[in-house]
N, C-alpha and C positions, 0 to 999 in steps of 0.2 A: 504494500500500500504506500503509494507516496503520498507526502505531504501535503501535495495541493486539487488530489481527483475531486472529480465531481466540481470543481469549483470555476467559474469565468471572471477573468481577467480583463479588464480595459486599461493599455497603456499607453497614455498622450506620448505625443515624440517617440513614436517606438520606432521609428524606422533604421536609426543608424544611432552609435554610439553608444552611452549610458542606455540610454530608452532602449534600444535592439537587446543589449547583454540583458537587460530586467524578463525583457518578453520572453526573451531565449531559456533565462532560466527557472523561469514560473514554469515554461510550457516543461522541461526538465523533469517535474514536479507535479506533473498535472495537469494543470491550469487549463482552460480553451482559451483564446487570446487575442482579443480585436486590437489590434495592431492599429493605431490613428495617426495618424500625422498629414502633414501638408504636401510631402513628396509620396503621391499617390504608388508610382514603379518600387520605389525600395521599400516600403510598407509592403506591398504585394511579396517582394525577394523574401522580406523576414517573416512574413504567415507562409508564405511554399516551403522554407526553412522548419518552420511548426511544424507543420504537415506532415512533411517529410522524416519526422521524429514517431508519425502516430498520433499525434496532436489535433486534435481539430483550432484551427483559426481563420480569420479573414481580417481583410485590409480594409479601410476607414479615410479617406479625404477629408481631412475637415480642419476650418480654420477655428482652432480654440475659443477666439475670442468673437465670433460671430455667434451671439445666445440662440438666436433660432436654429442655424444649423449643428450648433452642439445637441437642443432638444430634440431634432429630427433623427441624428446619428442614434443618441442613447435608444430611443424609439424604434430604430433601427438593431439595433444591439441586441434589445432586447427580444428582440420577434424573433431574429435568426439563432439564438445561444440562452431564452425562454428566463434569464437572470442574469446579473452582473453581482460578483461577488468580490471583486478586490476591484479597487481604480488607482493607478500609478498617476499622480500629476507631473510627468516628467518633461513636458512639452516646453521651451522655453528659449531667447533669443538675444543678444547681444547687440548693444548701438551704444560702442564707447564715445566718450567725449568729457573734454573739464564742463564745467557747469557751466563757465562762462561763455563757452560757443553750444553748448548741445540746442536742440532745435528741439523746438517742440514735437517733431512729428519723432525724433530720437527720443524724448521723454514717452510720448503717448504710445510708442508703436510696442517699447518692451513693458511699459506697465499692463496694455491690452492682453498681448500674451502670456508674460510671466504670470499677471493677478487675477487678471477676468478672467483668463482662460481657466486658471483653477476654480473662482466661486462657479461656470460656468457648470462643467463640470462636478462637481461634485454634490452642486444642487442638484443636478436632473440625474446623476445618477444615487445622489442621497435617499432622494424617495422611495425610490424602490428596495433598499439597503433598509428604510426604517419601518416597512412594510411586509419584509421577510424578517425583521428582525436578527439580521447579520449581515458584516460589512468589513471590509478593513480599508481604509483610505492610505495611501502614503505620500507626499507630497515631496516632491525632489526642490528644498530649497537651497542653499550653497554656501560657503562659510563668509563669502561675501556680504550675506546677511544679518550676520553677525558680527562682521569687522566690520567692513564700509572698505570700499577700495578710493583709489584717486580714477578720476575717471569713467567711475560708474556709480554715480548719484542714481541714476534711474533702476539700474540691474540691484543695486543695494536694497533700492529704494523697495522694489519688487517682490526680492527674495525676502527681506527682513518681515515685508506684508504676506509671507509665505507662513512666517512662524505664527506671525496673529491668528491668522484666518485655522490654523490647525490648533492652536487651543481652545478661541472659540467656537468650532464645532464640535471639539472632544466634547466639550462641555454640553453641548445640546445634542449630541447623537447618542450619550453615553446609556441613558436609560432603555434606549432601542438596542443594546448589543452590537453598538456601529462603532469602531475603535478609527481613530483618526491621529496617523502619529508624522512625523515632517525628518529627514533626512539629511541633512549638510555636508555634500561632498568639498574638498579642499580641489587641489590642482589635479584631475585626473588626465591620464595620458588617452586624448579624443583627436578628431582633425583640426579640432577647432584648438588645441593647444601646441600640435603638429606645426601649426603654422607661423607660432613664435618663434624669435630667432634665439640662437644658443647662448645669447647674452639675458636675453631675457628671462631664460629658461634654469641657467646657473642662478639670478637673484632670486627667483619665487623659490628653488632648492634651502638657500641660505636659512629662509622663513620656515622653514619645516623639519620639523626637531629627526624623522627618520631621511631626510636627507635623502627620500623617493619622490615619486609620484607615484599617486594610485592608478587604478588599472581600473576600467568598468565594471568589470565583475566584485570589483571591493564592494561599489556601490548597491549590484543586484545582489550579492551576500546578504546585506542588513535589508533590502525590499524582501528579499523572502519571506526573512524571521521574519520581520513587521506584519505579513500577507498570510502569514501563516499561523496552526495554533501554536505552536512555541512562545508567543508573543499575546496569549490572551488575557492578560491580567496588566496591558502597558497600554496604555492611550494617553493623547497629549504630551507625549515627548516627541525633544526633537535629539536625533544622536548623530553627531558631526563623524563623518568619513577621510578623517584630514592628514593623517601621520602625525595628529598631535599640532597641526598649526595654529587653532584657534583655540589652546590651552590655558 
């Protein structure tokens, strides 16, 4: 018996990176796995990848932060896999800049995704969650949320509204058996950090007491536990994935 049969999965951003290793290793586990994201082909790659484990999944187009099409998706979700039992909120976007040039549509464009997309989310798939009375929520917020970086007022701004938003629903889903806990990864090794240059790469090391970077799987390690019973007596925590950075 694995630890996740019987159970369905919805994972924002699951197409590549963090969000792929998460879906990869629920389906691992069990899980059936609606795969969402905004690059409709590598969503499709990583559910034939399910599949092809014995997994049942399917692929999801959808922009996070567009509320009708997030309730048309869930809706969707639910007709084709009849319940949703775990929601990763791992979908989320980057538009550096100092304060004093960032552009409003750089402010609005990652608060739409990183925040809305989560309450977007987790409301319409909450319902159902508080209706079955069982649920695990985990929200992929980042230690950026917790430090503040230079240069990402907004992305800080976002993920720190990642830790609010997940205590106060712990709080109002707790009586329905709906556990809702938040995750802060540090520097994992993704394309997106790939593409820092090797000076950049040795300072963020300096900041990090194991003197690594994590790997994605660090990250779907702690979404399991979270997703899974090993974890039913923990709601409203957030547990940083960082080698110790945000200490």
């Amino acid at each position: 018996m694995r630890m996740l049969d019987n159970r369905v999965a919805v994972v924002t951003g699951g197409a590549q990176g963090i969000g792929e290793a998460i879906a990869l290793t629920l389906a691992r586990e069990g899980a059936s796995i609606a795969v969402v994201d905004i690059n409709l082909e590598k969503a499709k790659e990583v559910a034939l990848k399910i599949k092809e484990m014995g997994v049942d999944s399917e692929s999801y187009k959808v922009d996070v932060a567009n509320t009708a099409e997030v309730e048309q998706t869930v809706d969707k979700i639910v007709e084709r896999f009849k319940k949703i039992d775990i929601l990763v909120n791992n979908a989320g976007i980057t538009k550096d800049n100092l304060l004093i040039r960032m552009s409003e549509q750089e402010w609005d464009a990652v608060i739409n995704i990183n925040l809305k997309g989560v309450f977007n989310w987790t409301k319409f798939c909450g319902k159902g969650m508080m209706k079955q009375r069982f649920g695990s929520i985990i929200k992929i917020s980042s230690v950026i949320g917790l430090m503040g970086n230079v240069g990402q007022v907004n992305y800080a701004a976002s993920k720190a509204g990642v830790i609010g938003i997940t205590k106060s629903i712990a709080k109002e889903l707790a009586s329905r058996n709906v556990r809702v806990n938040a995750v802060c990864p540090g520097y994992i090794k993704t394309a997106m950090t790939d593409k820092l240059s090797e000076e950049a790469k040795n300072a963020i090391l300096q900041l990090i007491p194991t003197k690594t970077m994590g790997q994605p799987q660090d990250v779907a390690n702690v979404v399991l536990f979270l997703a899974s019973d090993l974890s039913s007596y923990i709601t409203g925590e957030t547990i940083r994935v960082d080698g110790g950075m945000a200490m």
